[in-house]
C-alpha positions in Angstrom: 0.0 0.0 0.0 1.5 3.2 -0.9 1.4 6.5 0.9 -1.1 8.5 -1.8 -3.3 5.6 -1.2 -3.2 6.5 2.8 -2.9 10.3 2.7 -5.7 10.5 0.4 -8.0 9.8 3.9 -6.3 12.5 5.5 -8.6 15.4 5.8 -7.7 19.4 6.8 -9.5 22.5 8.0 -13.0 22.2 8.4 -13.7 18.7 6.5 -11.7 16.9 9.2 -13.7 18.9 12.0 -17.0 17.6 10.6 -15.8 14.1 10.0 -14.4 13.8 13.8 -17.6 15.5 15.1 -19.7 12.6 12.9 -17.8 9.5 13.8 -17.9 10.7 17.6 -21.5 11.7 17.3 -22.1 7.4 16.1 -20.2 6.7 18.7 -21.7 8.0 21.6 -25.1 7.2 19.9 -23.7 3.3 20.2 -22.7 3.8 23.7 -24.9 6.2 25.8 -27.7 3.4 24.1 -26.1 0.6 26.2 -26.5 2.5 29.5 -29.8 5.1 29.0 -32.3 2.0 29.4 -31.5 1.0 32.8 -32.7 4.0 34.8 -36.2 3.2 32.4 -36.7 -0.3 32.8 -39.1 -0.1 36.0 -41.2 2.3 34.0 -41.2 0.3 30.9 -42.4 -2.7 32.9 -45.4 -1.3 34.0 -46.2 0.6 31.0 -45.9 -2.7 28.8 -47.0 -4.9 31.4 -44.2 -7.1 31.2 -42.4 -9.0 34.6 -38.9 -7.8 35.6 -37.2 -10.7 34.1 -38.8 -10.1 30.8 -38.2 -6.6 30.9 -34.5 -7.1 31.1 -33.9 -8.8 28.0 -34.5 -4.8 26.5 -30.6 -4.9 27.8 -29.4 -8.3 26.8 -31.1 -8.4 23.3 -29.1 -5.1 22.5 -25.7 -6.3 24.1 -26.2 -9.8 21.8 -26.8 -7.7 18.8 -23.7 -5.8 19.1 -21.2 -8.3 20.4 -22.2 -10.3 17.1 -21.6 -7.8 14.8 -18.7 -6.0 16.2 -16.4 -8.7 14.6 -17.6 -8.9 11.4 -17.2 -4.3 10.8 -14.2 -5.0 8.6 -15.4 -7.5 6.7 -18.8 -5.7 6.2 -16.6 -2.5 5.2 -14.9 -4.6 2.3 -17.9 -5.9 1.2 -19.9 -3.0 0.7 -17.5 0.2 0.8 -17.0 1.5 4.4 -19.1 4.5 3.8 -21.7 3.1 2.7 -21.6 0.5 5.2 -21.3 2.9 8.1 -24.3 5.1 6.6 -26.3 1.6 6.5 -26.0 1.5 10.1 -26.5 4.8 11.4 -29.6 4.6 9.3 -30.5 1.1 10.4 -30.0 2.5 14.4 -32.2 5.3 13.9 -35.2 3.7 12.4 -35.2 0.9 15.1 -34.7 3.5 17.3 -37.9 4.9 16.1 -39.7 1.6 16.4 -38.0 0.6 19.9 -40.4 3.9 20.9 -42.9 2.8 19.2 -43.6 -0.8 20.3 -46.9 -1.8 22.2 -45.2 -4.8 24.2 -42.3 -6.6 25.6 -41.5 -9.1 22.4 -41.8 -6.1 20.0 -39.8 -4.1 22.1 -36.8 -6.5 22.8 -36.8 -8.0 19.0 -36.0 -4.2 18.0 -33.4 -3.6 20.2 -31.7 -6.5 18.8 -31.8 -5.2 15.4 -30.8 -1.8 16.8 -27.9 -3.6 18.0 -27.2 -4.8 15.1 -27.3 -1.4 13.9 -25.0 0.1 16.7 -22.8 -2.5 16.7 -20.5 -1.2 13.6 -20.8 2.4 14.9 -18.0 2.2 17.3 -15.1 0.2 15.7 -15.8 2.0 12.1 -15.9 5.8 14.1 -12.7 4.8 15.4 -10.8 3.8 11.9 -12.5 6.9 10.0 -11.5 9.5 13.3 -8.2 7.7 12.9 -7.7 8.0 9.1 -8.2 11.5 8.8 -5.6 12.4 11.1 -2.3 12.4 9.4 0.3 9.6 11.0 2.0 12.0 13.6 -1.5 13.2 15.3 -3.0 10.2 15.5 -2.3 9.1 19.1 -4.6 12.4 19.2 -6.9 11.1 17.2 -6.8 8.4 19.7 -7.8 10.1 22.1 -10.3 12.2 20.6 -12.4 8.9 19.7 -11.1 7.9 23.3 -13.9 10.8 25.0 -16.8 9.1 23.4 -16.0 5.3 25.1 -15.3 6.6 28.5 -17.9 9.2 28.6 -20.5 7.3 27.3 -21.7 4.7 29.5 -21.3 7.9 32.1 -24.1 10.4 30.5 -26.3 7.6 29.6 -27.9 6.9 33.1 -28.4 10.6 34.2 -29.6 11.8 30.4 -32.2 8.6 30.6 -33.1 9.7 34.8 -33.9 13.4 33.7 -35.8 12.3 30.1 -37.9 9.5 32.2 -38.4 12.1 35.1 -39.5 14.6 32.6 -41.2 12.7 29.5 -41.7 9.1 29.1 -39.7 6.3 28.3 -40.2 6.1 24.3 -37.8 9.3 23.8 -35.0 7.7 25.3 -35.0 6.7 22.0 -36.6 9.2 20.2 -33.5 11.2 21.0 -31.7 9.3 18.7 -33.6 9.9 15.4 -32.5 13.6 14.5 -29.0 12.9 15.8 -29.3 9.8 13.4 -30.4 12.0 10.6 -27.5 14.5 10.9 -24.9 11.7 11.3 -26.6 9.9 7.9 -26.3 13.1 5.7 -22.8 14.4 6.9 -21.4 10.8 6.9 -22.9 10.6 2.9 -21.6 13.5 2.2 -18.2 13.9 4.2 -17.1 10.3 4.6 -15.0 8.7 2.0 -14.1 4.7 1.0 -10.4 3.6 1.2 -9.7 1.7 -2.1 -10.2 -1.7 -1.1 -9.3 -4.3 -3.1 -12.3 -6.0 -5.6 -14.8 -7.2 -3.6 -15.3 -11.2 -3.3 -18.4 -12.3 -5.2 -21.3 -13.3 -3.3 -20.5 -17.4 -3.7 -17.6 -16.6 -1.5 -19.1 -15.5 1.6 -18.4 -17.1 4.4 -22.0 -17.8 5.7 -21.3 -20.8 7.5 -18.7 -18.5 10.1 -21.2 -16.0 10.3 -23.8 -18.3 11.4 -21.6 -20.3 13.9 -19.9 -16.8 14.8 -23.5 -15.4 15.8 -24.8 -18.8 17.7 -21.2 -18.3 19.6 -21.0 -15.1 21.0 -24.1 -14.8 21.4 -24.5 -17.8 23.3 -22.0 -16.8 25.7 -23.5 -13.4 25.7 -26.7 -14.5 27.0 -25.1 -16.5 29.6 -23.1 -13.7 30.6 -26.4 -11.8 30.8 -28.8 -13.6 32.0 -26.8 -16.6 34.0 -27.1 -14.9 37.9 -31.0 -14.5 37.0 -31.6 -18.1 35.8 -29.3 -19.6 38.7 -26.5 -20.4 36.3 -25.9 -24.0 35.8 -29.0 -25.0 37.4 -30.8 -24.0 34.6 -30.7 -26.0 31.5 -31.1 -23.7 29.1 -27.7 -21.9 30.6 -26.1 -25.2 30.7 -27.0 -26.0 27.0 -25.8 -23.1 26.1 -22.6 -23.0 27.3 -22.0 -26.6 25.5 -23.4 -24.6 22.6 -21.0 -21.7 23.0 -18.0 -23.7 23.5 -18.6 -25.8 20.9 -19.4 -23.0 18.9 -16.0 -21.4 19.3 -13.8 -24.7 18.6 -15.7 -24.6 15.1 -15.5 -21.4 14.2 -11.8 -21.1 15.0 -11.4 -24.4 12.7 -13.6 -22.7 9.9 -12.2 -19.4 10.2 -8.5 -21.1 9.6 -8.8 -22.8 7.3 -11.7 -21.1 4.6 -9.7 -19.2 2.1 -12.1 -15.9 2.8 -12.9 -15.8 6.1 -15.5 -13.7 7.9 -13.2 -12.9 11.0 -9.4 -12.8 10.1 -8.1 -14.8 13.1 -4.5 -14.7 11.4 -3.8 -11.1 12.8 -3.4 -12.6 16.2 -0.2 -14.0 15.3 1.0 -10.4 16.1 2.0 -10.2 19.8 0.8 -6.8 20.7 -2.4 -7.1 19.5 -2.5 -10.7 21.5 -1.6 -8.7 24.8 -3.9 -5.8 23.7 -6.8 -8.1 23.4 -6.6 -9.2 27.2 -5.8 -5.5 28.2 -9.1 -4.9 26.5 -11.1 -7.1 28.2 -9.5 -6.2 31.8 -10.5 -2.8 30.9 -14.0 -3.5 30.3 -14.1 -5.6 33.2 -13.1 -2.4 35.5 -15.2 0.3 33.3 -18.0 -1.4 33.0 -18.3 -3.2 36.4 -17.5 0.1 38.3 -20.2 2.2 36.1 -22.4 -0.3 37.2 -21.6 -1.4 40.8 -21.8 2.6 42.1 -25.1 2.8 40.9 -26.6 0.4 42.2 -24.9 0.8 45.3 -26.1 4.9 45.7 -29.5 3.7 44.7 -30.4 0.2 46.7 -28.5 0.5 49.5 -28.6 5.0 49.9 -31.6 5.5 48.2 -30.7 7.8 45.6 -32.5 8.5 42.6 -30.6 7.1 39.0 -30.7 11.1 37.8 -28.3 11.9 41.3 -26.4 8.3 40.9 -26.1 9.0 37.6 -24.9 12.8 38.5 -22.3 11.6 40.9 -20.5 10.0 37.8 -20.0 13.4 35.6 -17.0 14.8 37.4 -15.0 11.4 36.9 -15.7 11.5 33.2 -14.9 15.5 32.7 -11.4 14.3 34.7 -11.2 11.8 31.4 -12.0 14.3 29.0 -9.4 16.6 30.3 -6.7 13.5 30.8 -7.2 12.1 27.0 -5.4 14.7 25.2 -2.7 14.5 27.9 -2.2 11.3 26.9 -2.2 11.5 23.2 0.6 14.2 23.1 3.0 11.6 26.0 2.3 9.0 23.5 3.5 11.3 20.4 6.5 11.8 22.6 7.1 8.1 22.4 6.5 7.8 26.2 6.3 3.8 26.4 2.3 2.6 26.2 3.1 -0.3 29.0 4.5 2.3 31.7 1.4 4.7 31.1 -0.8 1.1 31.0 0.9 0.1 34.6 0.2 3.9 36.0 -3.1 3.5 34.8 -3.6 -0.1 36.6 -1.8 1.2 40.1 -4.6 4.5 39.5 -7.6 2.3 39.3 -5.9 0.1 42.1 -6.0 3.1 44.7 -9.8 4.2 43.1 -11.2 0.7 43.7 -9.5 1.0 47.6 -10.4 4.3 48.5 -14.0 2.8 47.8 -13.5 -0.3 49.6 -12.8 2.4 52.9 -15.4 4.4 52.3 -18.4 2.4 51.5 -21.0 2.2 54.8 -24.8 2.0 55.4 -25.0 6.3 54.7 -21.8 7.5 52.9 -22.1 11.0 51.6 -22.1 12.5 48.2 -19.2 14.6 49.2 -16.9 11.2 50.1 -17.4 9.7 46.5 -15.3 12.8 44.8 -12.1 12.5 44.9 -12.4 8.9 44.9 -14.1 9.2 41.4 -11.7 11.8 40.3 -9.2 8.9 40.3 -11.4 6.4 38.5 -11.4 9.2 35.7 -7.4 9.8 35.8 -7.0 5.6 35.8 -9.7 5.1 32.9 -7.7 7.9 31.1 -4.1 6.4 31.8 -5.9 2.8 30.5 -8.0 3.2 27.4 -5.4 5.4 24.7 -2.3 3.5 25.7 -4.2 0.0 25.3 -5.4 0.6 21.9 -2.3 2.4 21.0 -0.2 -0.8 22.1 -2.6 -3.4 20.5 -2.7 -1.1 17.1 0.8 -0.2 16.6 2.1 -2.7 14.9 -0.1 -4.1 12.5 -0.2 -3.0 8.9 -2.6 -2.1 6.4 -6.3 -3.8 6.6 -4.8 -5.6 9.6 -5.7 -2.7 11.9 -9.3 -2.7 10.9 -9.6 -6.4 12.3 -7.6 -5.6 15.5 -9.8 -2.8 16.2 -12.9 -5.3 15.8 -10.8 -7.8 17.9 -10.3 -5.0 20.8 -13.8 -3.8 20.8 -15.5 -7.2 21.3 -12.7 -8.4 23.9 -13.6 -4.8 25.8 -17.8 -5.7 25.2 -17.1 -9.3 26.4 -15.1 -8.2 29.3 -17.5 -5.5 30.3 -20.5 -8.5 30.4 -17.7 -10.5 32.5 -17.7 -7.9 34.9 -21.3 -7.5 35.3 -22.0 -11.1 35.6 -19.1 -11.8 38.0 -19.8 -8.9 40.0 -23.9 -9.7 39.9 -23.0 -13.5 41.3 -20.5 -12.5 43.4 -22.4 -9.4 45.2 -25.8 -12.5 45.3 -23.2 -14.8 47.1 -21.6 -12.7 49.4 -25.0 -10.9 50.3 -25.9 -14.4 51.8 -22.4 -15.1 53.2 -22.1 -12.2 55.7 -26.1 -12.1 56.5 -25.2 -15.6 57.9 -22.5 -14.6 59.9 -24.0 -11.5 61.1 -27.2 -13.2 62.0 -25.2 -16.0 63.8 -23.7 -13.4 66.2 -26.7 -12.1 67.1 -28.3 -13.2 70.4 -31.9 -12.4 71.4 -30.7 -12.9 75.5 -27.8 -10.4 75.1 -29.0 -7.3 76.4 -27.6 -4.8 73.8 -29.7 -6.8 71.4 -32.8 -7.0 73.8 -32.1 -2.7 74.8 -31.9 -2.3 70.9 -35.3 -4.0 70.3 -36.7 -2.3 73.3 -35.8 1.7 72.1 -37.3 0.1 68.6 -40.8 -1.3 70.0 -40.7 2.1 71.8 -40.4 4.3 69.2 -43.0 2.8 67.2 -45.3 2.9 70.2 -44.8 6.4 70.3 -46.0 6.6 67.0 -49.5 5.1 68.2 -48.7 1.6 67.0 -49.9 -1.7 69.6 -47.2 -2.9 71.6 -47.4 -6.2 70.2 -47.3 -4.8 66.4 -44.6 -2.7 67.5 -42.7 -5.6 68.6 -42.9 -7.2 65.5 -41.9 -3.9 63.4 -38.7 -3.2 66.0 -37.5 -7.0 65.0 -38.8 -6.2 61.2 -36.3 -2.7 61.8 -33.9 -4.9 63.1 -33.7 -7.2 60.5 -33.5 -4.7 57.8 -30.3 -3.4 59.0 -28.9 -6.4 59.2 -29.7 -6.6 55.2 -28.0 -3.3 54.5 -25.1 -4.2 56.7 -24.5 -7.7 54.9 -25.1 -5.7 51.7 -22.9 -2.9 52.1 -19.9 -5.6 53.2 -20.4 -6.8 49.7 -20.2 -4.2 48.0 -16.7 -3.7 50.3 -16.0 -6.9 48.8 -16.3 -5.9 44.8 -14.2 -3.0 45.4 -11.3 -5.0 47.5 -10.9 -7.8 44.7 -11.4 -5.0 41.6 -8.4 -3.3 43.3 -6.9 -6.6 43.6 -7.2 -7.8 40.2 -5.5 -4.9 39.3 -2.8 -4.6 40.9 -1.9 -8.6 40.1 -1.9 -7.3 36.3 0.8 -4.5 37.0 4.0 -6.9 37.2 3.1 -8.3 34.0 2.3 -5.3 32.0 5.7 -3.9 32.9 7.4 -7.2 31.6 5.6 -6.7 28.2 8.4 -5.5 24.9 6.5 -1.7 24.2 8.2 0.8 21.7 10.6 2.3 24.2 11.2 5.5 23.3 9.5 5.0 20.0 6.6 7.5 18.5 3.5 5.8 17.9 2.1 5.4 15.0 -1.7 4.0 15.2 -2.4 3.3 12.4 -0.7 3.3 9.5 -3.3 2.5 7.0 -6.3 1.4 9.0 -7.8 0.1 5.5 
């Protein structure tokens, strides 16, 4: 590939401005969509009469459709020219979009946010490689970072923006909000967006159907293990069981196919190279953290402190401005040819002291004002974490090659981030139970703290004009509640003890990784 062919992606002046405000545009669209339902989902069960369990697959039936297609963007972008791929699914986002507001009950509802999915899916690897392309080579780690704002802050704005439009409107314009974003994004990405030359497409008797089909019936599989496996009791269930056989069965296959079919859907081949290898697992401990801790401090601040999601989500904006500010930081000590594993280490020994500061901190009535600082730090580790990871799984693959690492990265950081949730849900369920049985075991109804306790309680409701017998029974009712929010808040203790943990056992080996000491990064050299 020669250099006209690359620099004739490099935009100037004002066309480079519009493309970068497009591609991030798609994807915060992508993202701030995985996060906005959650604040909605009590009002969407009541307004489509649907049972909490049903209501929940509004989240996993998006999450499927996007881990599916995430792999397949640069095969898709070959096949039928990037921009006109990418346009496809801005276009395919907004009008199910459109319908997801539109639907009258659960299965409508849930079989478009699949297809939205679908839609959203492409949006964030393709933004990424078109941000990236119209930078020349020397700003790119810029670039980088750039595209970088969108990931981080998205999953952050989604649960406040969906709090204030469900506290103000109704849940159908959580989507609606999408459809004249969607519009712009179509009609600037038509006109401003430009194809690399590929070479000639493969004829349609040379697609690889049978690796999409075992790709889709893989990852999604596991996706809906991940998903819905602390809900259905994991391997007690037998449709979680089957599906794990299916899933791992799945993958052995579709490795084999992928291998050794001449024109593979997924071009496994590019994990030969090393960094990209190491940048795959990176990605995938990063989603772990970003994705478990956007989701563990909300629903901490609202079950166990009784916040509403517009403050929970609130509390998270300061972390993601410290992001903001951090990315271009970043980019330019990468441009310097700081080394990515040093920043990647900081970054790791950051989110260490964020996830122990939290583990002090956490109790039955914690203030808004003790979360901070603590979150500031979240935002300076996500920041240290998320440029220098891509950069190091990027930067040294060639030519089309970087279009299939950047799929690779974004479904390893998808796949970790439903990890995370999963683990944390099953672990937070089993802990729960563990120190409720401990506390419960060291309480005594003949010790006479207890029995004073109970006392002041059966008093304080008879105050209240309550029988003394009924009181009774609402003191040990009182008294059994707090023994839930103690039990609950040493779980949560818990999460943020072994997040820290995991961590910090990752440091040692990121500093033993081969970076490109003192060597300027390059992130992509021709991302087509």
């Amino acid at each position: 590939m020669n250099n006209l062919t690359e620099d004739s992606l490099v935009e100037y002046g004002s066309r480079r401005i519009i493309i970068t405000v497009t591609a991030i545009l798609c994807a915060l669209l992508e993202i701030v969509d995985t996060t906005i339902v959650n604040v909605a989902l009590n009002e969407m069960r009541g307004n489509l009469g649907a049972t909490l369990s049903e209501v929940a697959w509004v989240i996993t039936a998006y999450a499927i459709g996007n881990v599916i297609i995430v792999p397949m963007t640069s095969w898709l972008s070959q096949q039928f020219g990037r921009r006109n791929y990418y346009a496809a699914s801005v276009i395919m986002f907004t009008i199910f979009s459109f319908l997801c507001g539109q639907a009258d009950g659960i299965v409508e509802l849930v079989i478009f946010r699949f297809l939205q999915g679908l839609g959203g899916g492409a949006l964030l690897v393709t933004s990424q490689t078109i941000i990236t392309e119209s930078y020349p080579p020397e700003k790119r780690s810029m670039a980088q970072a750039i595209y970088g704002l969108g990931v981080i802050i998205g999953p952050t704005l989604g649960p406040p923006l969906g709090g204030y439009i469900v506290d103000n409107w109704s849940w159908p314009y959580i989507f609606y909000i999408n459809i004249p974003i969607g519009v712009v994004a179509t009609l600037l990405t038509l006109q401003f967006v430009r194809s690399p030359k590929y070479a000639e497409k493969k004829s349609r008797s040379e697609i690889d159907w049978l690796g999409i089909g075992l790709l889709a019936i893989t990852v999604g599989s596991l996706q809906y293990v991940l998903e819905r496996g602390h809900e259905d009791d994991w391997f007690n269930s037998g449709i979680i069981t089957l599906l794990v056989v299916t899933a791992v069965f799945g993958a052995f296959f579709f490795v084999w196919r992928e291998l050794t079919y001449k024109n593979p859907i997924v071009e496994l081949r590019v994990l030969k190279n090393g960094n990209l290898r190491i940048g795959t697992i990176l990605s995938f401990i990063l989603g772990f953290g970003l994705y478990g801790s956007t989701f563990i401090i909300p629903l901490y601040t609202q079950s166990t402190l009784g916040w509403t999601a517009l403050q929970s989500g609130a509390l998270m904006i300061p972390a993601a401005l410290t992001t903001a500010v951090m990315m271009p930081i970043i980019g330019k000590l990468l441009q310097r040819g700081v080394p990515q594993q040093y920043l990647v280490a900081t970054g790791m020994f950051i989110f260490f002291i964020y996830s122990f500061w939290g583990y002090k901190i956490i109790t039955p009535d914690t203030s808004e004002d003790a979360f901070f600082w603590m979150l500031i730090t979240r935002g300076m580790g996500l920041g240290l974490l998320f440029i220098p990871i891509t950069a190091l799984s990027l930067s040294t693959l060639k030519g089309q090659e970087i279009g299939q690492g950047a799929a690779f990265t974004g479904m390893m950081r998808q796949l970790g981030g439903s990890f995370g949730v999963a683990a944390i849900t099953t672990f937070l369920a089993r802990q729960n139970m563990q120190h409720r049985s401990d506390l419960v075991s060291k309480l005594n109804v003949n010790d006479l703290a207890v029995q004073q306790r109970v006392h002041l309680l059966q008093q304080g409701f008879m105050a209240k004009g309550i029988s003394a017998q009924d009181a009774l029974s609402s003191a040990y009712k009182a008294l059994d509640y707090t023994i839930a929010k103690q039990a609950s808040v040493l779980s949560y203790m818990d999460v943020f003890l072994w997040l820290g943990i995991l961590f910090m056992i990752c440091i040692p080996f990121m500093l033993m990784v081969r970076g490109n000491k003192g060597k300027k990064v390059d992130l992509a050299e021709a991302m087509h």
